[in-house]
C-alpha positions as CSV (number, residue, x, y, z in Angstrom):
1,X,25.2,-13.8,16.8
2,X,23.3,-12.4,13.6
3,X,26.4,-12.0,11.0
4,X,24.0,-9.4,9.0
5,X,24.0,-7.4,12.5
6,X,27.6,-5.1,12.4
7,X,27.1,-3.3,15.4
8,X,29.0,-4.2,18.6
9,X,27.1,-4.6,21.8
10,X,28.7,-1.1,22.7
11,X,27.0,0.4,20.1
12,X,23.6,-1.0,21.1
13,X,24.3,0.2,24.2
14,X,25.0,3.8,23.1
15,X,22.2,3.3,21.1
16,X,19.6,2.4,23.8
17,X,20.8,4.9,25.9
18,X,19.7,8.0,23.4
19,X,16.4,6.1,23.0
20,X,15.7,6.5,27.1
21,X,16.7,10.0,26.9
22,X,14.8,11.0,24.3
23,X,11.6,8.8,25.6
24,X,12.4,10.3,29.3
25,X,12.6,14.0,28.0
26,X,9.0,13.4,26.0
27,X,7.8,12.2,29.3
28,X,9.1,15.0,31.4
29,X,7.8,17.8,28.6
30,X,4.3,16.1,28.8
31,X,4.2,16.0,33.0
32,X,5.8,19.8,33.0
33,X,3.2,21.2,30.4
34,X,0.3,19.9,32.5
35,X,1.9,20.8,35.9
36,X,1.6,24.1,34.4
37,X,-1.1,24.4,33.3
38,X,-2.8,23.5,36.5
39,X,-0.9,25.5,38.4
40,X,-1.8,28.5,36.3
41,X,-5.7,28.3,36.8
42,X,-6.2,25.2,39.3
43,X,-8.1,23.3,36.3
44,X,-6.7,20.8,34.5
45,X,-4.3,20.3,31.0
46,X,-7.2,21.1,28.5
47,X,-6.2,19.3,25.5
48,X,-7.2,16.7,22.4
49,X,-6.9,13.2,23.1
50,X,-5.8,10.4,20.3
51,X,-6.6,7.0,20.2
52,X,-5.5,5.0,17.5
53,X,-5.2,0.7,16.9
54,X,-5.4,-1.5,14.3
55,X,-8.3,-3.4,13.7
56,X,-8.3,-7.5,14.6
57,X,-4.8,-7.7,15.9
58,X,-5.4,-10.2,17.8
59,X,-6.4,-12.6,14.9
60,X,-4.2,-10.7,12.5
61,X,-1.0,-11.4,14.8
62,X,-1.9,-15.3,15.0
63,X,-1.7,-15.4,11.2
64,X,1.7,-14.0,10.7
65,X,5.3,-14.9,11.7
66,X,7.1,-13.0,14.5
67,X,9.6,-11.3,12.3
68,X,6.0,-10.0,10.1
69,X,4.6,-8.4,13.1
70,X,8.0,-7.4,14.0
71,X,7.7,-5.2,10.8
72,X,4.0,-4.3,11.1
73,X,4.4,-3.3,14.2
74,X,7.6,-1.2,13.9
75,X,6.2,0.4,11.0
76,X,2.5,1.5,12.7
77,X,4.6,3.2,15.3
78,X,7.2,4.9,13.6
79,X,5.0,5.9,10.8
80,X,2.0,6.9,13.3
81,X,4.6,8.8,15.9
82,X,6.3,10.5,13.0
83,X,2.6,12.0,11.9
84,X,2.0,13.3,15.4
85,X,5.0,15.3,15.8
86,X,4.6,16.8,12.5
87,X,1.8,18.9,14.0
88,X,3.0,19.4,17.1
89,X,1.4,16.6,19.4
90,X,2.9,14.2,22.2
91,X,2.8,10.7,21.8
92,X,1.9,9.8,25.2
93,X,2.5,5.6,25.2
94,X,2.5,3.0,22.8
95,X,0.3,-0.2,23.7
96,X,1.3,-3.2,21.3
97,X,-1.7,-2.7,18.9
98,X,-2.3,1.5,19.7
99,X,-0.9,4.3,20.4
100,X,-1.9,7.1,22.5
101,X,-1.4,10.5,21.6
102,X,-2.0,14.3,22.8
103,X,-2.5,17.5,21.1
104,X,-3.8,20.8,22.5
105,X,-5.1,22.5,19.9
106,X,-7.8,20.8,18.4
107,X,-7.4,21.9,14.5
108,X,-3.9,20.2,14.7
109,X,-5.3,17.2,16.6
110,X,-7.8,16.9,13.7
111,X,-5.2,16.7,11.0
112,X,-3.2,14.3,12.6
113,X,-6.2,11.8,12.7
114,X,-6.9,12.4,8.8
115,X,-3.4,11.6,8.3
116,X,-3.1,8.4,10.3
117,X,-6.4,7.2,8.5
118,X,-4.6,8.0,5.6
119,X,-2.2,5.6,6.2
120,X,-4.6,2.6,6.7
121,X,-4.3,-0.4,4.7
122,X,-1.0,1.0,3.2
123,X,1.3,-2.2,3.7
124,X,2.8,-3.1,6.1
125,X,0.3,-1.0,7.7
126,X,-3.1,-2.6,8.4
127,X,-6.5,-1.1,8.6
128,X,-6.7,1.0,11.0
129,X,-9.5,3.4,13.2
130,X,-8.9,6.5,15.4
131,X,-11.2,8.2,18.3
132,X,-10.5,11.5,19.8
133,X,-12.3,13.6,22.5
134,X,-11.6,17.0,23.7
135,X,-11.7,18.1,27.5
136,X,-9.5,18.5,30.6
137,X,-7.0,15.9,31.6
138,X,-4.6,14.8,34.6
139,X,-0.9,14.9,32.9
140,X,0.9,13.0,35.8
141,X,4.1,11.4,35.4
142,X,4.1,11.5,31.4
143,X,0.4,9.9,31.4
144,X,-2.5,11.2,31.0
145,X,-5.9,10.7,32.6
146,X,-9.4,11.8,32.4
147,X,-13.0,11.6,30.9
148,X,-11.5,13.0,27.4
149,X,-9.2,9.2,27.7
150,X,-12.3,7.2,28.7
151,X,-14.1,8.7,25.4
152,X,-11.2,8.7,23.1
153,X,-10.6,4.6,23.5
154,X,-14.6,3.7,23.5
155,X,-14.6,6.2,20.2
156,X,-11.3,4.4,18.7
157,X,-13.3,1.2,19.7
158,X,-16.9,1.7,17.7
159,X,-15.3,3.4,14.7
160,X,-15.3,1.2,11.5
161,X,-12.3,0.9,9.8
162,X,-10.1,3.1,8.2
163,X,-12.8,6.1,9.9
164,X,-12.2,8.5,12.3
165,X,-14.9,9.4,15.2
166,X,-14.7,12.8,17.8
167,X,-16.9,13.8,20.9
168,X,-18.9,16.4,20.6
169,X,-16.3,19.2,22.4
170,X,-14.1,18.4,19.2
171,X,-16.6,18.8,16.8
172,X,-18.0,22.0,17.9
173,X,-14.2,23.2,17.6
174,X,-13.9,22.0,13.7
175,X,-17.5,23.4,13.4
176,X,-17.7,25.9,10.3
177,X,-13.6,24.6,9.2
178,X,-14.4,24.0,5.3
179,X,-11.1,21.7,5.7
180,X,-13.0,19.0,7.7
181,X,-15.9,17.0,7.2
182,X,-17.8,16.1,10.5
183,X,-21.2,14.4,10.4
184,X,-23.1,13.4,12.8
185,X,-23.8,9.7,13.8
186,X,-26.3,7.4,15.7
187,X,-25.8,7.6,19.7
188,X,-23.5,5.2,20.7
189,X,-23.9,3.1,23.5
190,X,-20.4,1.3,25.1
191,X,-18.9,0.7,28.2
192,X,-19.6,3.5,30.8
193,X,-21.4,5.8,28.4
194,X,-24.9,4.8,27.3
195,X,-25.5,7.8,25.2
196,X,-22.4,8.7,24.0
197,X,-22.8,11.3,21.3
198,X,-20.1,11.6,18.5
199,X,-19.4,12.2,15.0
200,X,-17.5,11.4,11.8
201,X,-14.2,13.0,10.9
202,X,-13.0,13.0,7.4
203,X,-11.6,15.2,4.5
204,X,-14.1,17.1,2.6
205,X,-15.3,15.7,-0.8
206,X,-13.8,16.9,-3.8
């Protein structure tokens, strides 16, 4: 009923079908590559996992209209998505105010955080934070599940915004890579891990 819409509900069929393909091919490549990589040596996927949200949406999306958080939202998932297939990584499910994401090699996984946090605060992007944690996962029917998850979210959870904080398996991998900064921060202590121990990501100073 929107005269500025031109396409016919046939096309927004044709449309939404590619969409479902394409969601439900990413979804069979992520449950394939962990099927065989378990198969291979009876362990599980060993990969990096992302976590990335955006900081107070809950009070953010109370002060804006619909068609606003329409366009923030659209844009923090088409802009974040976009950076983690440039290096290679899986987004594994979107979740309204995150996104989940999966990368096996952990240099990769490392510049697609730097990038996102790049993008925080960049309108209509607001701020934003990321956690990661390295380790063996359960990719089952296009999800993923595992310790490395658990981490990633309580990680994406204490980091301030705009930062970027990784477990200690991912920092041990950038360890000695001039083209990260990783510094060490207080213990954390959140749900399910009293002593969690992590670190800062960031660019190196100039």
């Amino acid at each position: 009923e929107d005269p500025d819409v031109t396409w016919s509900i046939d096309d927004m069929a044709k449309a939404l079908s590619r969409i479902q393909r394409l969601v439900w091919r990413l979804h069979l490549g992520i449950a394939l590559e962990g099927s065989r990589v378990q198969d291979s040596d009876n362990t599980g996927w060993d990969t990096t996992i992302g976590f990335v949200d955006i900081v107070g949406y809950t009070n953010l999306s109370r002060r804006i209209d619909h068609h606003e958080l329409n366009d923030l939202i659209t844009a923090f998932e088409d802009q974040v998505s976009a950076i983690v297939t440039k290096y290679d990584g899986h987004v594994i499910k979107t979740l309204g105010d995150g996104i989940l994401f999966a990368n096996p090699d952990p240099i990769q996984s490392a510049l697609t955080a730097l990038d996102i946090a790049d993008l925080s605060e960049q309108p209509p992007i607001p701020r934003l934070r990321t956690g990661l944690a390295h380790g063996e996962v359960l990719a089952r029917l296009g999800d993923v599940f595992g310790e490395p998850v658990n981490i990633a979210a309580r990680l994406c959870g204490s980091a301030r915004p705009g930062r970027i904080l990784v477990d200690d398996n991912l920092s041990a991998a950038l360890d000695g890579d001039e083209r990260f900064r990783v510094r060490p921060i207080p213990t954390l202590s959140v749900r399910g891990y009293r002593r969690l121990r992590a670190s800062a990501l960031s660019w190196p100073k100039k």
